[in-house]
Backbone bond lengths (Angstrom), bond angles and torsions (degrees), N, CA, C in turn:
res aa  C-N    CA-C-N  psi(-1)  N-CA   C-N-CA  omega(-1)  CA-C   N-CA-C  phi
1 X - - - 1.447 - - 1.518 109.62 -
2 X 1.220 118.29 151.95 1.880 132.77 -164.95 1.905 74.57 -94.70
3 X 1.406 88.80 148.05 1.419 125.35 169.38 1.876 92.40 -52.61
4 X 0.707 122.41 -50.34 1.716 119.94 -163.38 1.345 111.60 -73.50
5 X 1.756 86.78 -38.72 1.765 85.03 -176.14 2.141 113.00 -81.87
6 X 1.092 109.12 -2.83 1.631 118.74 172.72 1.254 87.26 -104.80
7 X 1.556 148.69 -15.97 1.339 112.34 162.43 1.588 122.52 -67.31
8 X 1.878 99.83 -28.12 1.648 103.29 -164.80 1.591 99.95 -71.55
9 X 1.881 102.84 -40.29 1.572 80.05 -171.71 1.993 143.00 -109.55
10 X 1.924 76.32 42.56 1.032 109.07 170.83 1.546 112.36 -84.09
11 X 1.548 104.32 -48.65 1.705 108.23 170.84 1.362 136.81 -24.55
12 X 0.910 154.68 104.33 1.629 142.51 -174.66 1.981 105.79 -86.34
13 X 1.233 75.66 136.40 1.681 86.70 -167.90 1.938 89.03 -88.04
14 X 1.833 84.63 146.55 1.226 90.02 -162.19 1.536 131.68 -78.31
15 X 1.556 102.77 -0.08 1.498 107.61 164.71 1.585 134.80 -73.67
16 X 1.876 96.98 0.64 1.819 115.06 178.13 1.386 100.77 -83.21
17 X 1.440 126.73 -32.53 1.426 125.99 -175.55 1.547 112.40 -67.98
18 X 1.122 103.07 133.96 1.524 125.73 168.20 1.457 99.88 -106.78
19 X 2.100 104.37 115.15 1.396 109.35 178.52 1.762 104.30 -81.98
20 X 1.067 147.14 -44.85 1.263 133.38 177.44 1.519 104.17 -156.96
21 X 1.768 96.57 150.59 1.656 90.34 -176.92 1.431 124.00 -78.53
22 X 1.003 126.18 -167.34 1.636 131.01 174.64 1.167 98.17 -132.95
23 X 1.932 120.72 115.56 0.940 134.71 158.95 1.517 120.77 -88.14
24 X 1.392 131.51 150.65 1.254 162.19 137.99 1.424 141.66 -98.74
25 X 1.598 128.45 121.03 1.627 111.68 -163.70 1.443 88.43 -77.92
26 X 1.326 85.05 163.37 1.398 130.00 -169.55 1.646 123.41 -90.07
27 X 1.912 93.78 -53.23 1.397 110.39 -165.50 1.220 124.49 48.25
28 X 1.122 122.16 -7.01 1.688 128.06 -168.63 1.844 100.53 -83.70
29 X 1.824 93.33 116.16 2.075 89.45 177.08 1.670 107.55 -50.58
30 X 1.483 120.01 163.80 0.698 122.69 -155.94 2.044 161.49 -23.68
31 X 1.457 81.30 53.84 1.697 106.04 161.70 1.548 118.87 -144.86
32 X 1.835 103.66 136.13 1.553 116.91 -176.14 1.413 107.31 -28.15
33 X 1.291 94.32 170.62 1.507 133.82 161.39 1.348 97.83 -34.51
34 X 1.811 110.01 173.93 1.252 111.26 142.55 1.900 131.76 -107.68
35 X 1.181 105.01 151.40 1.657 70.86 -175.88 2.039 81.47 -152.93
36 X 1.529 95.55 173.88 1.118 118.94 168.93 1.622 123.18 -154.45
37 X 1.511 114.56 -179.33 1.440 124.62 -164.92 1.308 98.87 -68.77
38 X 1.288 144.33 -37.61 1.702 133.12 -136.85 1.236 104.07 166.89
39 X 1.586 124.34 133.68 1.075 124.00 -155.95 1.855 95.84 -68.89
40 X 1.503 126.01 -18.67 1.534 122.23 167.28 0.841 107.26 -42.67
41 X 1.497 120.53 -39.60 1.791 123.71 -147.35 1.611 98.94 -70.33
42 X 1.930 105.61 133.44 1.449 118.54 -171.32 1.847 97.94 -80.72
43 X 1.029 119.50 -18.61 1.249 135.82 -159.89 1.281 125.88 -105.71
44 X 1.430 120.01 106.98 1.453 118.44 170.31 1.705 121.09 -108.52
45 X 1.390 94.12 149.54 1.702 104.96 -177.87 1.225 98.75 -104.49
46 X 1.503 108.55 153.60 1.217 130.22 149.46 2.042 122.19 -151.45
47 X 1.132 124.97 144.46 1.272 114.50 172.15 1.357 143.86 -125.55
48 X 0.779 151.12 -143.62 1.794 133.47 158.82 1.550 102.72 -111.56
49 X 1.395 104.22 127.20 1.382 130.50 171.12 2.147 108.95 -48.84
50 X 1.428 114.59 93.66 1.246 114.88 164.68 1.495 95.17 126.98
51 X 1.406 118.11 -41.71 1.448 122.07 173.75 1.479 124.65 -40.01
52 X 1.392 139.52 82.78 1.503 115.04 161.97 1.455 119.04 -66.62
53 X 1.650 103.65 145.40 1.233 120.06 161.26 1.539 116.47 63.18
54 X 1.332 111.73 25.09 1.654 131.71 138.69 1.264 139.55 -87.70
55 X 1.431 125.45 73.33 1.540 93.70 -167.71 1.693 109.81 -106.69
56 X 1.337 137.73 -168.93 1.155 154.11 -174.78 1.358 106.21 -160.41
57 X 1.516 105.82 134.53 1.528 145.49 168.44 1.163 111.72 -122.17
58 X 1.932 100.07 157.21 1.573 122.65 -179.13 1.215 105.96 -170.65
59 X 1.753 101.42 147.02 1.516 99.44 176.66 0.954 88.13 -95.81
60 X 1.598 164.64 -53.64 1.184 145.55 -163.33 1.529 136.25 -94.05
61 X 1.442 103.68 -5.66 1.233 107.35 162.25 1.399 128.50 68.59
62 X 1.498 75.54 31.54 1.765 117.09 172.04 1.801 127.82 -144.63
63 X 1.409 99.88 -27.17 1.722 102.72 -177.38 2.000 85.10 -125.66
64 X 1.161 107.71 144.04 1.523 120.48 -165.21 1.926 113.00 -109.89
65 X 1.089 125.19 145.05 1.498 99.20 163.53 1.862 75.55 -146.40
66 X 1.789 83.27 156.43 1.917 104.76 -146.96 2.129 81.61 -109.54
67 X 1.141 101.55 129.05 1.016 131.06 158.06 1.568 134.50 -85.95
68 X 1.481 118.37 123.85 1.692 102.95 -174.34 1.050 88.77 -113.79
69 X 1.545 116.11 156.23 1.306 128.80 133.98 1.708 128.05 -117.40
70 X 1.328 87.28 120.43 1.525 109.85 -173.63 1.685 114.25 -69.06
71 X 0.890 114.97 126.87 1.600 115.64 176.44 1.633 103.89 -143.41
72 X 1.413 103.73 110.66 1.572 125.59 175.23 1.135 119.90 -76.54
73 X 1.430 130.71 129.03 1.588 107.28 159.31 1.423 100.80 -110.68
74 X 1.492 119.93 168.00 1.275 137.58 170.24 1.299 133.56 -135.11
């Protein structure tokens, strides 16, 4: 690849950026806030404070479904 062309597709096109999140309290003992991408966004996160690679979502911000993230080593 030409130097120009690993500059272009290095670029991030600007509809991947998220300009700031949208927070919501939580109140929940120990796990964050809630927050999401854009006030569009149907979807809010939140996770447990200390936990890696658990997270949980909701659209209403009342019934939860638990998210993993898997990270392998080899």
């Amino acid at each position: 690849m030409l130097n120009n062309e690993l500059n272009d597709y290095n670029k991030q096109d600007s509809s991947d950026e998220i300009d700031e999140l949208i927070f919501s309290e939580s109140n929940l003992e120990g796990y964050s806030d809630f927050y999401k991408d854009s006030e569009d966004s149907k979807v809010w996160w939140i996770y447990k404070i200390g936990v890696i690679g658990e997270f949980l979502f909701s659209f209403d911000k009342k019934k939860f479904i638990t998210f993993f993230l898997t990270i392998l080593t080899i």
